[in-house]
PDB file with SEQRES, HELIX, SHEET and CRYST1 records, atoms N, CA, C and O in Angstrom:
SEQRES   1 A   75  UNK UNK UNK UNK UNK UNK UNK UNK UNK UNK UNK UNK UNK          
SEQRES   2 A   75  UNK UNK UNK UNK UNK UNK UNK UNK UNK UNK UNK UNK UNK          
SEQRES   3 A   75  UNK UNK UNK UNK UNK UNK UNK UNK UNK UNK UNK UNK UNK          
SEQRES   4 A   75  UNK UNK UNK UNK UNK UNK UNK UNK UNK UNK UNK UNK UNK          
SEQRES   5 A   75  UNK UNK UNK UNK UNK UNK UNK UNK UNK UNK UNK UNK UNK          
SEQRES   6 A   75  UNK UNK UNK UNK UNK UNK UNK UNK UNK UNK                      
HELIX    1 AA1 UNK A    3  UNK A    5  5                                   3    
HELIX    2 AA2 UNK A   22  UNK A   31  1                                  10    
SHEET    1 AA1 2 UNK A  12  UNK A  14  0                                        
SHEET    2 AA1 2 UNK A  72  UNK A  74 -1                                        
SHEET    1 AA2 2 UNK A  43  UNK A  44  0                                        
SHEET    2 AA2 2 UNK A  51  UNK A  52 -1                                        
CRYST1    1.000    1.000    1.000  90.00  90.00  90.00 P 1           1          
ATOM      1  N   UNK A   1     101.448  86.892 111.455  1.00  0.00           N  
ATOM      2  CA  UNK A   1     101.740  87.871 112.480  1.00  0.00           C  
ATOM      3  C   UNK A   1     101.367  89.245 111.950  1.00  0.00           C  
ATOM      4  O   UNK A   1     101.255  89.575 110.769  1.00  0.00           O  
ATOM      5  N   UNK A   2     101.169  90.102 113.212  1.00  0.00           N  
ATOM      6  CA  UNK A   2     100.567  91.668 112.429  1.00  0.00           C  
ATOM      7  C   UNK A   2     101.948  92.230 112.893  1.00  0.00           C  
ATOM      8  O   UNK A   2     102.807  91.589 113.498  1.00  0.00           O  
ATOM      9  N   UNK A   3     102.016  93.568 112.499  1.00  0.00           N  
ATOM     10  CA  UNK A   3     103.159  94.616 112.168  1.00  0.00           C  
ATOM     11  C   UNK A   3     103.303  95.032 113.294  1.00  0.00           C  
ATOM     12  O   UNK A   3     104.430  95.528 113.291  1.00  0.00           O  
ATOM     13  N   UNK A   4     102.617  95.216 114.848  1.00  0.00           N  
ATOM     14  CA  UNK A   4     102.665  95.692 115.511  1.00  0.00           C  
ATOM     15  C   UNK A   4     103.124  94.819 116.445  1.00  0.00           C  
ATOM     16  O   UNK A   4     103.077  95.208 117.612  1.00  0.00           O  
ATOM     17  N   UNK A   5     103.748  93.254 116.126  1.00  0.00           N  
ATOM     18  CA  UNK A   5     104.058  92.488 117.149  1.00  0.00           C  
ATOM     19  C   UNK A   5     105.878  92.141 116.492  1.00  0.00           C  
ATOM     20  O   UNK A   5     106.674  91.267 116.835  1.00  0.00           O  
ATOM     21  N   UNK A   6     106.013  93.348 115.367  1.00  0.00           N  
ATOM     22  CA  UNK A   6     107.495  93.053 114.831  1.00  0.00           C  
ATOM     23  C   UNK A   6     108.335  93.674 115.520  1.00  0.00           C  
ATOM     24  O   UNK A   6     107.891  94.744 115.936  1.00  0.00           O  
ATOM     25  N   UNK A   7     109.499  93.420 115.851  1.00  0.00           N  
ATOM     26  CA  UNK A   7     110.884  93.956 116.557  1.00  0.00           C  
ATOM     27  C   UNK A   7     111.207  95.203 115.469  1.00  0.00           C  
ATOM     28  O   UNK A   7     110.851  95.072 114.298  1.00  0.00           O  
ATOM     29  N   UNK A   8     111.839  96.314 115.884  1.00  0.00           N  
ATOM     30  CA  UNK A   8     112.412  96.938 115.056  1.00  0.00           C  
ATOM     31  C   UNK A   8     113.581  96.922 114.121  1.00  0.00           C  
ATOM     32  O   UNK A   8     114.337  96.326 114.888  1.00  0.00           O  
ATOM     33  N   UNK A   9     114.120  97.068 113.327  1.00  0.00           N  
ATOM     34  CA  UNK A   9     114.927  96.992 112.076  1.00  0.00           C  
ATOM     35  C   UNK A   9     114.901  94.908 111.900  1.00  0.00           C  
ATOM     36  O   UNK A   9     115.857  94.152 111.722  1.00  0.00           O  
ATOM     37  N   UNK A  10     113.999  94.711 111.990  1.00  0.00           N  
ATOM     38  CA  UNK A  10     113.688  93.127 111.108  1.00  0.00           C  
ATOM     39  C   UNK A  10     112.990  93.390 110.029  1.00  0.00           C  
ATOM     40  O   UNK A  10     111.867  93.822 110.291  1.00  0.00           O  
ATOM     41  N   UNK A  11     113.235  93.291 108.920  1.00  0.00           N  
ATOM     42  CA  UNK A  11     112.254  93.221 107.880  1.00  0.00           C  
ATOM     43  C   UNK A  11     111.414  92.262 107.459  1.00  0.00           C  
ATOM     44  O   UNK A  11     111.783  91.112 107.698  1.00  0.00           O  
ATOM     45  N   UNK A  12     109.996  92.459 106.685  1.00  0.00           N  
ATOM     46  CA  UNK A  12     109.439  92.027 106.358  1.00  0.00           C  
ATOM     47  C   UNK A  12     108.214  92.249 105.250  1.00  0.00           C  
ATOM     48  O   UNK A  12     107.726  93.305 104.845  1.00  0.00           O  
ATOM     49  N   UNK A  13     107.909  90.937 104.923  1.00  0.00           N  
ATOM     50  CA  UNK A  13     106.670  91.334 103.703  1.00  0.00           C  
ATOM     51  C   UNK A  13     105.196  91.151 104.205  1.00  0.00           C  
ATOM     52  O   UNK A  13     104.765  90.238 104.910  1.00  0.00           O  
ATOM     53  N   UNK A  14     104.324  92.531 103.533  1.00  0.00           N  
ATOM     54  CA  UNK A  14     103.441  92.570 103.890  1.00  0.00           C  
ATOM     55  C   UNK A  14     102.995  91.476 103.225  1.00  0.00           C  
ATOM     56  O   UNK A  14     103.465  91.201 102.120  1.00  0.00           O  
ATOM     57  N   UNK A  15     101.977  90.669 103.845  1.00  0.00           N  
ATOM     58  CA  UNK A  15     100.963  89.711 103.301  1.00  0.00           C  
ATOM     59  C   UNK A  15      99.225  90.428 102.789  1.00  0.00           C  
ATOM     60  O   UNK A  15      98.448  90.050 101.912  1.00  0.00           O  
ATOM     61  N   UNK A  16      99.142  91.467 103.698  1.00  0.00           N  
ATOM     62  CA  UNK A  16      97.717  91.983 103.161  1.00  0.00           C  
ATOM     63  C   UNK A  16      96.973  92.855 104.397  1.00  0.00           C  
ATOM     64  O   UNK A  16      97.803  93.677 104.786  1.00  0.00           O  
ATOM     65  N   UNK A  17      95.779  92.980 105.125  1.00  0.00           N  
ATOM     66  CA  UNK A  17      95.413  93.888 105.850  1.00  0.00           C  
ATOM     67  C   UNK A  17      94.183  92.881 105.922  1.00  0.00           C  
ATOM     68  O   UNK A  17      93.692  92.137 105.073  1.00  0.00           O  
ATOM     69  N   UNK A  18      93.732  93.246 107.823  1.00  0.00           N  
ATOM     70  CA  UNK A  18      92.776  92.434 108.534  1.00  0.00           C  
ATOM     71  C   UNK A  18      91.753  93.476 109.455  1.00  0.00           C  
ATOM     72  O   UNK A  18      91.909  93.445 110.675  1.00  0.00           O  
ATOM     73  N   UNK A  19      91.106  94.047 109.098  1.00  0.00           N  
ATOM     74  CA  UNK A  19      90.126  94.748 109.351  1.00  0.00           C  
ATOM     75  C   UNK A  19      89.812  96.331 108.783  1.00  0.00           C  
ATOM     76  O   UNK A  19      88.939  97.122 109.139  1.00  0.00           O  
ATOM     77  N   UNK A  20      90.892  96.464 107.745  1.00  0.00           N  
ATOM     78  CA  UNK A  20      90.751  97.739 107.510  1.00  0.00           C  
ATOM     79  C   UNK A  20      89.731  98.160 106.565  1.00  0.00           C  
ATOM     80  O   UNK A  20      89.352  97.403 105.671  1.00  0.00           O  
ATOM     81  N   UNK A  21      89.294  99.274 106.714  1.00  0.00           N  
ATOM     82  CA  UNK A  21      88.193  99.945 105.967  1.00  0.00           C  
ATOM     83  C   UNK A  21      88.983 100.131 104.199  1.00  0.00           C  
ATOM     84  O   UNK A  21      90.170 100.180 103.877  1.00  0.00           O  
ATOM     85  N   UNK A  22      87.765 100.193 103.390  1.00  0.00           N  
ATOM     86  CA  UNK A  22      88.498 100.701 101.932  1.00  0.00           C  
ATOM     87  C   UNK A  22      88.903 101.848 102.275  1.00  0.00           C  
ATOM     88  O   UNK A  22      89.924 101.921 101.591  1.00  0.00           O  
ATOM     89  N   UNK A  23      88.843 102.807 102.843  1.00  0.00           N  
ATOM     90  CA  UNK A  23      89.631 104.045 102.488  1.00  0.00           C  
ATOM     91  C   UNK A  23      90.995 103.516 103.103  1.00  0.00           C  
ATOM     92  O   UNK A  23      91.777 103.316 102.174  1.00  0.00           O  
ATOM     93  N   UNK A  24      91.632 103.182 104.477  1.00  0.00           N  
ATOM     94  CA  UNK A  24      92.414 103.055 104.838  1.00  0.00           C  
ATOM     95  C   UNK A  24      93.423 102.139 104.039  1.00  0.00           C  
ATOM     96  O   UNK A  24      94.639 102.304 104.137  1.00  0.00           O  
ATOM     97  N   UNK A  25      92.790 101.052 103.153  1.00  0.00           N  
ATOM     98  CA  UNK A  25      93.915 100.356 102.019  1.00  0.00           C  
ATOM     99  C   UNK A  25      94.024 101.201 100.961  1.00  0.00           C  
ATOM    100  O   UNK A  25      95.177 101.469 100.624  1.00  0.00           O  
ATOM    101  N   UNK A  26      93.074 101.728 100.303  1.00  0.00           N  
ATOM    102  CA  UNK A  26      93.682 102.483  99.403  1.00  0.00           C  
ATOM    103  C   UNK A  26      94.621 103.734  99.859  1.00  0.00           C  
ATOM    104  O   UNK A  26      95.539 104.064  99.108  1.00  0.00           O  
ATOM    105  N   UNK A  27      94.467 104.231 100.723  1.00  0.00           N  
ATOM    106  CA  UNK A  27      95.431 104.738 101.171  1.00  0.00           C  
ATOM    107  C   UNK A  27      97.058 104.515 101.547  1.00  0.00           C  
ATOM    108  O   UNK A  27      98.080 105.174 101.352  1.00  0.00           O  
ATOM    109  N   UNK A  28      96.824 103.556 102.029  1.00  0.00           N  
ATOM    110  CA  UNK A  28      98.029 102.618 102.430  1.00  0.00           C  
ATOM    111  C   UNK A  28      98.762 101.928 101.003  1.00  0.00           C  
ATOM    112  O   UNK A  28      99.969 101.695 101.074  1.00  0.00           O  
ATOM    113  N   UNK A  29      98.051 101.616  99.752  1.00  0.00           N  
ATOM    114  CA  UNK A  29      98.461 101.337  98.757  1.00  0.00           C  
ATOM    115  C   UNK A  29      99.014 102.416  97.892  1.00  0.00           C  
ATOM    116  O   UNK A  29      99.857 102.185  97.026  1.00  0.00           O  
ATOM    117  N   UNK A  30      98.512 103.638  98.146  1.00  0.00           N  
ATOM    118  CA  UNK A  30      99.037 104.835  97.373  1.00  0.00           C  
ATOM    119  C   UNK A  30     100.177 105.032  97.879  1.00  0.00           C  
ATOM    120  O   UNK A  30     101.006 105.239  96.993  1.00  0.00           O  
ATOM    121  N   UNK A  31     100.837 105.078  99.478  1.00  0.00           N  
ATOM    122  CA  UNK A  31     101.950 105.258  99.799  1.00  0.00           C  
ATOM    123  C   UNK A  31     103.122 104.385  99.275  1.00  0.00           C  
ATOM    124  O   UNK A  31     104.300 104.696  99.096  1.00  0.00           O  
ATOM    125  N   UNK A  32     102.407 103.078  99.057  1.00  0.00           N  
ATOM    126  CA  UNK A  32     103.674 102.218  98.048  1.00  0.00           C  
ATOM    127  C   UNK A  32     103.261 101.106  99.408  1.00  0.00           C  
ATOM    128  O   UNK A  32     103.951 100.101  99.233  1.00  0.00           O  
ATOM    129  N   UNK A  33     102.518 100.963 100.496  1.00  0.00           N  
ATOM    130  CA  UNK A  33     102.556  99.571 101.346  1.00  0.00           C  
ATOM    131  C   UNK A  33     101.577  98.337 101.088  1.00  0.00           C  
ATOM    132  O   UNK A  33     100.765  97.972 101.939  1.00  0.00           O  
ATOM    133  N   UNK A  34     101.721  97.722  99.839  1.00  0.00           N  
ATOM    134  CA  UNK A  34     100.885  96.762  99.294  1.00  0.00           C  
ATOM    135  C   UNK A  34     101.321  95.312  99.433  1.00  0.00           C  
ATOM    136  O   UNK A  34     102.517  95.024  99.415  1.00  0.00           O  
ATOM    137  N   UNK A  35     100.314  94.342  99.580  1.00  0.00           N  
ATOM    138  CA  UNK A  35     100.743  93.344  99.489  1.00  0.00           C  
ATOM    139  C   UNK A  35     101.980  92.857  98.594  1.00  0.00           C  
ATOM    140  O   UNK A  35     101.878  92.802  97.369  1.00  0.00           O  
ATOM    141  N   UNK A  36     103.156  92.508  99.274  1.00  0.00           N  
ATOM    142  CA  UNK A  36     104.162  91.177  98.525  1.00  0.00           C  
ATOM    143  C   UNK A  36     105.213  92.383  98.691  1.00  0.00           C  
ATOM    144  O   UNK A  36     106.275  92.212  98.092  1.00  0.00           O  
ATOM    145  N   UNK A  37     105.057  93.707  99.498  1.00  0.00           N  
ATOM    146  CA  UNK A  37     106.149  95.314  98.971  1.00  0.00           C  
ATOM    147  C   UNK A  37     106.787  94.120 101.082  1.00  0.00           C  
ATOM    148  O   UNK A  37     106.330  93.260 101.835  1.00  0.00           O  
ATOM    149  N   UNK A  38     108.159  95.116 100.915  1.00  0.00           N  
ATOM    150  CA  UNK A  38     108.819  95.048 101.931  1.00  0.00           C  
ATOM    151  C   UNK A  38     108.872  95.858 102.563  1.00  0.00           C  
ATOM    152  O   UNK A  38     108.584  96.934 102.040  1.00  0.00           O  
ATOM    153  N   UNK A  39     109.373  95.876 104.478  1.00  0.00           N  
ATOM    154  CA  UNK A  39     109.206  97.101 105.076  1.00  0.00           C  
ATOM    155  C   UNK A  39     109.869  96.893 106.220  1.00  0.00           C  
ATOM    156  O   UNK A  39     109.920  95.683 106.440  1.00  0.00           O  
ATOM    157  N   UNK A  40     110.483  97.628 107.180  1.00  0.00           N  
ATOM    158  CA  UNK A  40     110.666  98.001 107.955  1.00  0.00           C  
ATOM    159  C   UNK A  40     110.944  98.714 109.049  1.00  0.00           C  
ATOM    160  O   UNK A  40     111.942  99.433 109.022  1.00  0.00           O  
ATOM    161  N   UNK A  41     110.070  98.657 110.303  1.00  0.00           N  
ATOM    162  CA  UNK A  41     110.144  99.962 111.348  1.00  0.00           C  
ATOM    163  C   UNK A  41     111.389 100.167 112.059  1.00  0.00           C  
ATOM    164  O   UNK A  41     112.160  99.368 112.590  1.00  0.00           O  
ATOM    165  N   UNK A  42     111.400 101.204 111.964  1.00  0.00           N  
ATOM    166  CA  UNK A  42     112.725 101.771 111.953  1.00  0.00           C  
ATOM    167  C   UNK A  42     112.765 102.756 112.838  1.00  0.00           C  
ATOM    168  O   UNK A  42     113.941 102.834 113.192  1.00  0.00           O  
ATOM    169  N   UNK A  43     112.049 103.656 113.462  1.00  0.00           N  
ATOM    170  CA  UNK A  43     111.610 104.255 114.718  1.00  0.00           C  
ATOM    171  C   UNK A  43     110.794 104.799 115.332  1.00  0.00           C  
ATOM    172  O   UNK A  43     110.048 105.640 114.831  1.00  0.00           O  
ATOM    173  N   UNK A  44     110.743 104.340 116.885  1.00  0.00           N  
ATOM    174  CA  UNK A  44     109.449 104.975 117.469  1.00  0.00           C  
ATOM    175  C   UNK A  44     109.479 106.727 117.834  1.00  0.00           C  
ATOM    176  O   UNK A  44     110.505 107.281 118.226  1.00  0.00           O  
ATOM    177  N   UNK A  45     108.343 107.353 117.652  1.00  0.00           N  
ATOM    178  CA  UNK A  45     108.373 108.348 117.567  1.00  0.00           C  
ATOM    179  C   UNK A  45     108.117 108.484 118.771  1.00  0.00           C  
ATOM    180  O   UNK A  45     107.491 107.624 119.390  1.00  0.00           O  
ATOM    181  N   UNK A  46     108.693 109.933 119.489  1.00  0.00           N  
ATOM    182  CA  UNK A  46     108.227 110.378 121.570  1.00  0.00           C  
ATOM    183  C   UNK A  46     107.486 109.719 121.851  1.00  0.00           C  
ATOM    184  O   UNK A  46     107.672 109.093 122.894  1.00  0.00           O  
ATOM    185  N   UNK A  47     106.410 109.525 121.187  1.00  0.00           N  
ATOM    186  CA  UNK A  47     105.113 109.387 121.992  1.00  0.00           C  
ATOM    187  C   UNK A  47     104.736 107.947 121.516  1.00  0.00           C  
ATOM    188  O   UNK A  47     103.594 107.607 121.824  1.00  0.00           O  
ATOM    189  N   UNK A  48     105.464 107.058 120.838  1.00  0.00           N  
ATOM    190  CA  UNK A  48     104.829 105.836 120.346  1.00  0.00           C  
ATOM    191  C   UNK A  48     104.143 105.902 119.036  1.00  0.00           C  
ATOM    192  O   UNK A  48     103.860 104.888 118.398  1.00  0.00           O  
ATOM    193  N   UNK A  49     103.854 107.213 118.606  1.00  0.00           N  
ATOM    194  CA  UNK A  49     102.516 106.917 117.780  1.00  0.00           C  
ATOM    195  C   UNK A  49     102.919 108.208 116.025  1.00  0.00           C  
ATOM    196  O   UNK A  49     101.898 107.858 115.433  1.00  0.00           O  
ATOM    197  N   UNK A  50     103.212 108.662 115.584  1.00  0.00           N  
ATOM    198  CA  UNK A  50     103.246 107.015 114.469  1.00  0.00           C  
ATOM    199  C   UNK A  50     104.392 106.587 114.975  1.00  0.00           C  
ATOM    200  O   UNK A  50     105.077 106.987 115.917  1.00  0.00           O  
ATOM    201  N   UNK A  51     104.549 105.393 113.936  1.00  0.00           N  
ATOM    202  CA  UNK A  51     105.722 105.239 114.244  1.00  0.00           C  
ATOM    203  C   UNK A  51     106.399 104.527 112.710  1.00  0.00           C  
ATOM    204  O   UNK A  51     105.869 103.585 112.120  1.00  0.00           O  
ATOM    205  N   UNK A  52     107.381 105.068 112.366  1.00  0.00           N  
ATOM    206  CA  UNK A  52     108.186 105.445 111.152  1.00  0.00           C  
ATOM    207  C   UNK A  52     108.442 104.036 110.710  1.00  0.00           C  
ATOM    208  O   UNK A  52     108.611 103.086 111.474  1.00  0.00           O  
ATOM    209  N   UNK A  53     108.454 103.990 109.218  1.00  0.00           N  
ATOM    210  CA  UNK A  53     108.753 102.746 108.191  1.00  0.00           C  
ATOM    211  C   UNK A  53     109.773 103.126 107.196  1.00  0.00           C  
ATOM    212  O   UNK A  53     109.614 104.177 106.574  1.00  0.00           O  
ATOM    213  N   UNK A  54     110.494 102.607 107.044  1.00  0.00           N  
ATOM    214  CA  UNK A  54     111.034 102.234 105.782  1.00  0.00           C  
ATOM    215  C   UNK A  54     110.426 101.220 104.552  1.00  0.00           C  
ATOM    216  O   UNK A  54     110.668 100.019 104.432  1.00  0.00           O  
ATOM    217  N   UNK A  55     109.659 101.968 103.770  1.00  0.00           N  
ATOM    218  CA  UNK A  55     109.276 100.753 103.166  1.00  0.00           C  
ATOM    219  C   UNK A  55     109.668 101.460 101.341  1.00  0.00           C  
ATOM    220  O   UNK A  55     109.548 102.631 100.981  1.00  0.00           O  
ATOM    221  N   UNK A  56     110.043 100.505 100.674  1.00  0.00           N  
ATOM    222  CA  UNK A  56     111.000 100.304  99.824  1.00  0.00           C  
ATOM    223  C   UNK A  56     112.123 101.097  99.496  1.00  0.00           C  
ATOM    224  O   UNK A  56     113.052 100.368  99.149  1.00  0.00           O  
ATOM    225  N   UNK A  57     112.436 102.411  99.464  1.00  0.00           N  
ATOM    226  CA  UNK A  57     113.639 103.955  99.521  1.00  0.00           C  
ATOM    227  C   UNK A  57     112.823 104.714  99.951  1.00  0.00           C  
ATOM    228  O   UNK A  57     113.129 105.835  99.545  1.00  0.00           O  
ATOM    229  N   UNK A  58     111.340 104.777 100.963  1.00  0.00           N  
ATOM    230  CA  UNK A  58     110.887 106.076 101.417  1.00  0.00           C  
ATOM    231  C   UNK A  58     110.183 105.994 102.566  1.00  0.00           C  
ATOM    232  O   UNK A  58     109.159 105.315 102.642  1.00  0.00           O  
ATOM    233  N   UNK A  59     110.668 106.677 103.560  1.00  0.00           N  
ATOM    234  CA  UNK A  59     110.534 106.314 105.127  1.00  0.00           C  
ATOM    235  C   UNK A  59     108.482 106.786 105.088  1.00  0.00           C  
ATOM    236  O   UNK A  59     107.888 107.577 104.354  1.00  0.00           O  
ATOM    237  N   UNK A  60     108.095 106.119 105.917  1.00  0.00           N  
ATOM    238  CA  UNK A  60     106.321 106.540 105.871  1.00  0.00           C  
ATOM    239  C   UNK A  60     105.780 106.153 107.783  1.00  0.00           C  
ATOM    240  O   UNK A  60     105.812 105.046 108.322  1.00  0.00           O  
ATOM    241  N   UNK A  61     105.411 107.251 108.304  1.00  0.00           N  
ATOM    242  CA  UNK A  61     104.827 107.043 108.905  1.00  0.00           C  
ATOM    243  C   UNK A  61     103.674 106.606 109.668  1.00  0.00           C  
ATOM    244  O   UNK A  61     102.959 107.556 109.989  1.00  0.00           O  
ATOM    245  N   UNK A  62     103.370 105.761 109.962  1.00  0.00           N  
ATOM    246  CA  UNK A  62     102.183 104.515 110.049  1.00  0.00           C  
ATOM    247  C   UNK A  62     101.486 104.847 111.085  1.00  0.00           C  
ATOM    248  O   UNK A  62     102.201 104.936 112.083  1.00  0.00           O  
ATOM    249  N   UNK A  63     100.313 105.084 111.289  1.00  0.00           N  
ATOM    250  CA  UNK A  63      99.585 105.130 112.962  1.00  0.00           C  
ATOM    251  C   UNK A  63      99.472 104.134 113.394  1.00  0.00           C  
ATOM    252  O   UNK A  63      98.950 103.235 112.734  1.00  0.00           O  
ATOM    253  N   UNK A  64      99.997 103.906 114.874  1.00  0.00           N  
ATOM    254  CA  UNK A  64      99.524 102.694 115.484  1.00  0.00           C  
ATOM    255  C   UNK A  64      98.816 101.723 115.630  1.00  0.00           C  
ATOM    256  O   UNK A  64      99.058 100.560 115.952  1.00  0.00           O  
ATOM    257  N   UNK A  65      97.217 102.671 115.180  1.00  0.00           N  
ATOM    258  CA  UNK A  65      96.127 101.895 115.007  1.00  0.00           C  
ATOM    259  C   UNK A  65      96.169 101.033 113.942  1.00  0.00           C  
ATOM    260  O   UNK A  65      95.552  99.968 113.941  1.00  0.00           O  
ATOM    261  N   UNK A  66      97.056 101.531 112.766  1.00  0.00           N  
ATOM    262  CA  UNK A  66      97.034 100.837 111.692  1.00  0.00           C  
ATOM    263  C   UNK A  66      98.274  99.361 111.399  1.00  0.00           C  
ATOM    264  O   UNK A  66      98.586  98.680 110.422  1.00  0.00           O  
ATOM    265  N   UNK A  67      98.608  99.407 112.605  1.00  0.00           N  
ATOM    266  CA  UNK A  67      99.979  98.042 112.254  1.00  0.00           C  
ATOM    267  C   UNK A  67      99.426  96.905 113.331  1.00  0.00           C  
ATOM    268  O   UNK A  67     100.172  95.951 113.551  1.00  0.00           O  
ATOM    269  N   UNK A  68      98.000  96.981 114.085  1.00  0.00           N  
ATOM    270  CA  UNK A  68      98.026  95.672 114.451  1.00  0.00           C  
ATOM    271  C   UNK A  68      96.931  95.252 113.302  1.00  0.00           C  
ATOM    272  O   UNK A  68      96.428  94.145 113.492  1.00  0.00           O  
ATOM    273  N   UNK A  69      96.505  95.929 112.196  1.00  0.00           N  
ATOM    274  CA  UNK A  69      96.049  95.167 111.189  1.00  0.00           C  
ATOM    275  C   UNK A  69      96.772  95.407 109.614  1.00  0.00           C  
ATOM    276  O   UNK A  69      96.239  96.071 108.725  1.00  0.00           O  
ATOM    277  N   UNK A  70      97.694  94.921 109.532  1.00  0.00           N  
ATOM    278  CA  UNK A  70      98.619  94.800 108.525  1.00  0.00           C  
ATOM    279  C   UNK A  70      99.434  93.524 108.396  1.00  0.00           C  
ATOM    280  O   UNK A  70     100.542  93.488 108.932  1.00  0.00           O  
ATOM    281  N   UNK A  71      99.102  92.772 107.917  1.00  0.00           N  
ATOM    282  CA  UNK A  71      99.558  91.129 108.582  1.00  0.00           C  
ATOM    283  C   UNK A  71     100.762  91.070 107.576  1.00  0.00           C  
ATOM    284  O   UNK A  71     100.554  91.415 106.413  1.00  0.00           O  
ATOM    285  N   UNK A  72     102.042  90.641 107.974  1.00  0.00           N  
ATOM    286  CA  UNK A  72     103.407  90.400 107.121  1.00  0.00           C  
ATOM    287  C   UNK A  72     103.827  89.371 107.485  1.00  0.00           C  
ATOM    288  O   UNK A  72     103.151  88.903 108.401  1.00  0.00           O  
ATOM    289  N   UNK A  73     104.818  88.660 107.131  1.00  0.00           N  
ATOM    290  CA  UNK A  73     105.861  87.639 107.523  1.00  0.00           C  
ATOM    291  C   UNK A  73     107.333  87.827 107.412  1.00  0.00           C  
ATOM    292  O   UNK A  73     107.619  88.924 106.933  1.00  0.00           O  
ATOM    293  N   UNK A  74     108.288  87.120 107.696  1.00  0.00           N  
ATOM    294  CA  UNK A  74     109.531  87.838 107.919  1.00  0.00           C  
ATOM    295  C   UNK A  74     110.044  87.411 106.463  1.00  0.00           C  
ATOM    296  O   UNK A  74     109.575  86.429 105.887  1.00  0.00           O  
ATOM    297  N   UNK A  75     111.115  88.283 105.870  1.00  0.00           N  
ATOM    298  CA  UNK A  75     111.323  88.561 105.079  1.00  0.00           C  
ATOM    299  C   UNK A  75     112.649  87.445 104.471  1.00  0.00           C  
ATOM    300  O   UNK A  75     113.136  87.616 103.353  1.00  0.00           O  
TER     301      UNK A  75                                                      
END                                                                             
């Protein structure tokens, strides 16, 4: 399942990323969201977009575009 089809406050582990460009994983890995790390969304922002994570003690805001390719499983 991708990140963008998860309920809010369910947690889960990322498994890895399905179409993203190298800049966008290394990016996503510098924030601390790497394969086998835990996470969960925790709220939508006004407008839908980002929309806020908890992922391990530091909340990170995610763009939309980027959580229907982030594939996890439940935790």
């Amino acid at each position: 399942m991708t990140l963008d089809t998860v309920a809010m406050d369910v947690p889960v582990r990322v498994l890895g990323y399905a179409g993203l460009d190298a800049h966008d994983k290394e990016r996503l890995a510098g924030l601390g969201l790497r394969p086998g790390g835990s996470l969960v969304k925790i709220l939508k922002t006004p407008l839908r977009d980002p929309i806020e994570c908890l992922v391990g003690s530091q909340l990170l805001a995610i763009e939309a575009r980027l959580l229907s390719q982030i594939r996890v499983e439940a935790a």
